[in-house]
C-alpha positions in Angstrom: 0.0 0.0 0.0 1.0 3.4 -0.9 0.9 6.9 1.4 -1.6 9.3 0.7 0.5 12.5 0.8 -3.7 14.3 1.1 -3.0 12.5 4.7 -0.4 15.4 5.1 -3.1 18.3 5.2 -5.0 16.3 8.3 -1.6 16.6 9.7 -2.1 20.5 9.3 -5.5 20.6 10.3 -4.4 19.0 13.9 -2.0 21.5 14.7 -3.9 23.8 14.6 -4.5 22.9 18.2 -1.4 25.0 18.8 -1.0 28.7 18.3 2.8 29.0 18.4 5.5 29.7 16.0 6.7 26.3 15.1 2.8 24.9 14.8 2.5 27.6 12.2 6.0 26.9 10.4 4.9 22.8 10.5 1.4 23.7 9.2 2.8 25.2 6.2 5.3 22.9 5.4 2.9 20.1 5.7 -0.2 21.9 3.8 2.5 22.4 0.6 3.9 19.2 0.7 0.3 17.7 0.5 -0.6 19.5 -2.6 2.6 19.0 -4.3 2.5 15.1 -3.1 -1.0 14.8 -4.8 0.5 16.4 -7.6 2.8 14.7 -8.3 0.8 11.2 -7.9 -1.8 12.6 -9.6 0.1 14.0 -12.4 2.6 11.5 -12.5 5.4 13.6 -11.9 8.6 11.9 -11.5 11.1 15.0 -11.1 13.2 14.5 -7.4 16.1 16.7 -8.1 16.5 19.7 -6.5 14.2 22.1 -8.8 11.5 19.4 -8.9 9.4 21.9 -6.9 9.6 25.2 -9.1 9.3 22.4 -12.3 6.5 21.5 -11.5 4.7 24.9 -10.9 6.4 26.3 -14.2 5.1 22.8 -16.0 1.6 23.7 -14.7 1.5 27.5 -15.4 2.7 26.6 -19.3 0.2 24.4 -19.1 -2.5 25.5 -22.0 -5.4 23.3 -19.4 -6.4 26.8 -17.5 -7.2 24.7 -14.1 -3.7 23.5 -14.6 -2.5 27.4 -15.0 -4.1 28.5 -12.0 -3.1 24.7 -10.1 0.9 26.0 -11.0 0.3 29.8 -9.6 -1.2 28.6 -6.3 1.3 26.2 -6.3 4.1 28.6 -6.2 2.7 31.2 -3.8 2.4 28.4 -1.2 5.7 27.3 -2.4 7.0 30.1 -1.2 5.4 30.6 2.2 6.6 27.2 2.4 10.7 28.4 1.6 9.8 31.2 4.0 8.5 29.2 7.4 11.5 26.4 6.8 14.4 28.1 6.1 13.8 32.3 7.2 14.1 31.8 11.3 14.4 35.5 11.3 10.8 36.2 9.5 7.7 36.3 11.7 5.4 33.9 10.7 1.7 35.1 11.0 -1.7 33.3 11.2 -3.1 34.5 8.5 -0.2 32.6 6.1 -1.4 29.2 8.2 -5.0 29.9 7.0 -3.6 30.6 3.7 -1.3 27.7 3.3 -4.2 25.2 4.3 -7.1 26.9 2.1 -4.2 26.5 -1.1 -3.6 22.9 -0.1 -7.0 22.6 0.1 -7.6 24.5 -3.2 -5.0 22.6 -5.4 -6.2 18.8 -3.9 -9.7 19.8 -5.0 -9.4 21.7 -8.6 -7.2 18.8 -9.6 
């Protein structure tokens, strides 16, 4: 049996039970890496180096299928909230980029 990277997103959902600065930084790393997991299942998507994540935004914003287009913009605005809460310990992460992060996950998993 395979994992359902959608399971990610319930991941989110639960800690949301916290209200501090690393619940929020796990939240959005775990909302992106659910769309971008169903994406890539989905989609077959087979890229793993390290520019498989801004591939497959760029692939889906070329796309000429308009769900695709706005799939890829989506994509890479959570993208980079997601850069932003792993890797920029200096940047205040807010609320408002959790809700955002889980309502894009959310988004992309269901306009596939």
């Amino acid at each position: 049996m395979s994992f359902d990277p959608q399971l990610f997103l319930n991941i989110a959902e639960e800690l949301k039970a916290g209200n501090t600065e690393a619940h929020y930084r796990s939240i959005i790393n775990r909302s992106y890496y659910a769309a971008f997991g169903v994406l890539q299942v989905k989609l077959n998507f087979t890229d793993t180096g390290l520019s498989a994540h801004q591939n497959m935004y760029k692939d889906l914003q070329a796309s000429v299928n308009g769900n695709h287009r706005k799939i890829g913009k989506r994509l890479e605005q959570i993208f980079e909230r997601r850069k932003d809460a792993d890797y920029k310990y200096s940047t205040k992460i807010e609320s408002s980029a959790v809700e955002f992060s889980i309502n894009t996950a959310r988004y992309i998993i269901d306009n596939l």
